[in-house]
Structure formats: C-alpha cells, structure tokens
C-alpha positions as CSV (number, residue, x, y, z in Angstrom):
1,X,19.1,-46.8,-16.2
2,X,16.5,-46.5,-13.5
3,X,18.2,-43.5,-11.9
4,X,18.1,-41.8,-15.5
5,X,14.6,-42.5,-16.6
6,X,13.5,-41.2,-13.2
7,X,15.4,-38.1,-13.3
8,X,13.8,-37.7,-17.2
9,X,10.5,-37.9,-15.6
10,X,11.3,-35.3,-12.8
11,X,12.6,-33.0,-15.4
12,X,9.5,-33.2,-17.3
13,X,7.5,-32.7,-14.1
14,X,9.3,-29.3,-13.1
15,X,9.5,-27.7,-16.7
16,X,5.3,-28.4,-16.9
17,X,5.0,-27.1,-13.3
18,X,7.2,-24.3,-14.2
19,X,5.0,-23.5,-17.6
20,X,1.8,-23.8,-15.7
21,X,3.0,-21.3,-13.6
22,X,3.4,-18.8,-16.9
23,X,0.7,-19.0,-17.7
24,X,-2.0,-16.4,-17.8
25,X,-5.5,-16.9,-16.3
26,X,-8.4,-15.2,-16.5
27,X,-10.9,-15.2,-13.9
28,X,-14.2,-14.1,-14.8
29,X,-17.0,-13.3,-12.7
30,X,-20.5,-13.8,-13.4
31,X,-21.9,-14.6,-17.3
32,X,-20.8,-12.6,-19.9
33,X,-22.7,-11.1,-22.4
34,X,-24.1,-8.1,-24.2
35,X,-26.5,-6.3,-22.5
36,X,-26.9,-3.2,-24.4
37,X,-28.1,-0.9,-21.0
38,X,-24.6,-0.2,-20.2
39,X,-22.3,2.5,-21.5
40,X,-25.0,5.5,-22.8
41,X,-24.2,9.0,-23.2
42,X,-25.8,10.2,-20.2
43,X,-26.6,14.3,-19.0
44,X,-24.6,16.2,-16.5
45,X,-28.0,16.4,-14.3
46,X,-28.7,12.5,-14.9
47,X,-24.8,12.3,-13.3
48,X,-26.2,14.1,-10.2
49,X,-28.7,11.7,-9.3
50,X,-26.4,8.0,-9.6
51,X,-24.7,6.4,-7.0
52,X,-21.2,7.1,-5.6
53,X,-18.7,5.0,-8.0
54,X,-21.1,4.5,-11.0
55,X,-19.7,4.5,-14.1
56,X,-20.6,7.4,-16.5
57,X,-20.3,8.3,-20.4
58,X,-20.8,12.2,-20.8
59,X,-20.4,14.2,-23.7
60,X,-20.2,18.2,-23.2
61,X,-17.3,21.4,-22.9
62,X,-14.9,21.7,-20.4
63,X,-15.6,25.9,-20.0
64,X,-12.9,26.2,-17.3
65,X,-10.0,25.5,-15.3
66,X,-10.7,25.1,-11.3
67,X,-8.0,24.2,-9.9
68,X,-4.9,21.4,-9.8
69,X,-6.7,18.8,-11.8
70,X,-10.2,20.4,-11.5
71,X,-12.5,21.5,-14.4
72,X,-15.9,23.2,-14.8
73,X,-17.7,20.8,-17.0
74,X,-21.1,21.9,-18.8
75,X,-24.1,20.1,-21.3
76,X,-27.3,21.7,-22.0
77,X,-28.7,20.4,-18.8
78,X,-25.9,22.2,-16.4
79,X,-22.3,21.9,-15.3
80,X,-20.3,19.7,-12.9
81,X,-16.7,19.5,-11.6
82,X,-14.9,16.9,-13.3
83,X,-11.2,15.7,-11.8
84,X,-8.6,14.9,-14.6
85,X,-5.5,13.2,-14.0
86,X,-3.1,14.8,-15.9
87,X,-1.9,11.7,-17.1
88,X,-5.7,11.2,-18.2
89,X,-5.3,13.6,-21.2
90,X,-2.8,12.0,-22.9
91,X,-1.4,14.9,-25.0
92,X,-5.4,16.1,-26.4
93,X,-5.5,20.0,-25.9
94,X,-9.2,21.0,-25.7
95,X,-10.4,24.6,-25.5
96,X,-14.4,26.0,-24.5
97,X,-15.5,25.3,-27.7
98,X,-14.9,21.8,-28.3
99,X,-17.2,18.7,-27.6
100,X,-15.3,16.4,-25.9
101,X,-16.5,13.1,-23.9
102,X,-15.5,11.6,-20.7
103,X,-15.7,8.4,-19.2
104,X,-15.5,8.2,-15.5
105,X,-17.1,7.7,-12.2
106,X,-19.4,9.0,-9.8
107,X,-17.9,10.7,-6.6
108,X,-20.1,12.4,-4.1
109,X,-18.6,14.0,-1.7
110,X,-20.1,16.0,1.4
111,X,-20.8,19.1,-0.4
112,X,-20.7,18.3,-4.1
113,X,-21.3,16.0,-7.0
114,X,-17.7,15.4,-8.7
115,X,-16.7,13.1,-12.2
116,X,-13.0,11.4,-11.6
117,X,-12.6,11.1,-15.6
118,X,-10.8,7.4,-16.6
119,X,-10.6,8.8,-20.4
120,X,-11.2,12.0,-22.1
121,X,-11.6,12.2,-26.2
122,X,-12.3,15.2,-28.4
123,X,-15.6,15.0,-30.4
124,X,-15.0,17.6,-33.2
C-alpha cells in the first residue's frame, strides 16, 4: 500500500511539474501605465531629428517607388525614404493620392535618414 500511495504522489508531482511548465509567463519590465507622450503623429522633418531606433507614427503619401522595398515618402514638411517589407503591406494598394500612416523606426544611416515601417494603414 505504501508502494502505491507513493507512486500516487509522484504522479501528482510530475503532471503539476509538467503543467507548470505549460504555462505562459509574462515578464514585464518596469511599471506599467499610461503615459499619454508616446505614440503622436509626428512630421517627416520631426523624424529627422530623433534617435536611431526610435519609434515613429507618421501620417503622409507615399509619391514613389525607389527601389526593392524603398519608397519616397512626403508630409507638408518634406519627404523621407521609408523601407517596407513587402510582407508589411498586407494586401493595402496605395496610390500618390492617398493618406496613409506608418508606424516604424528610426534608422540613420551614414548618408541618410530612413523609416523601416512595422505597419502601414490607408487613411482615406
């Protein structure tokens, strides 16, 4: 009976270890919050002056195509290259005309100021 109980309690053991193991954590760094700085529509020569990797909102026309994955971007304040993945566009077809705005990053390089774009949506 001894043998039994203890191979109850072992089986118990494993299948709690095992479900532990399942089971997704979170790991958060830093409070959470609203802040209500982040995430505003920001101008093509704000964009410019940030920091390499900085995350950007920026709402304008792509006016051309500039190559494999390259695109002249423009607002009223001026026009920057933009990089979108072609997987970024999932399916939206966007011509000069439309408003669109893209979420991305900041990525100087050693002759130009460049957007890799996360997410693109049309505006109108």
């Amino acid at each position: 009976m001894k043998k039994i109980s203890m191979f109850a309690i072992s089986c118990v053991a494993a299948i709690g270890g095992a479900h532990a193991g399942m089971t997704e954590t979170m790991v958060v760094s830093g409070p959470g919050g609203f802040n209500g700085g982040e995430n505003v529509i920001l101008t093509v020569d704000q964009v410019k002056g940030m920091g390499d990797d900085s995350k950007v909102w920026v709402e304008g026309s792509i006016i051309q195509k500039n190559g494999d994955e390259k695109y002249l971007f423009q607002d009223s304040t001026g026009s920057i290259i933009v990089e979108i993945d072609d997987d970024a566009w999932h399916g939206l077809v966007v011509g000069p005309t439309d408003i669109v705005r893209i979420y991305g990053e900041v990525d100087h390089g050693l002759f130009n100021t460049e957007i890799d774009i996360d997410y693109i949506e049309k505006m109108n």
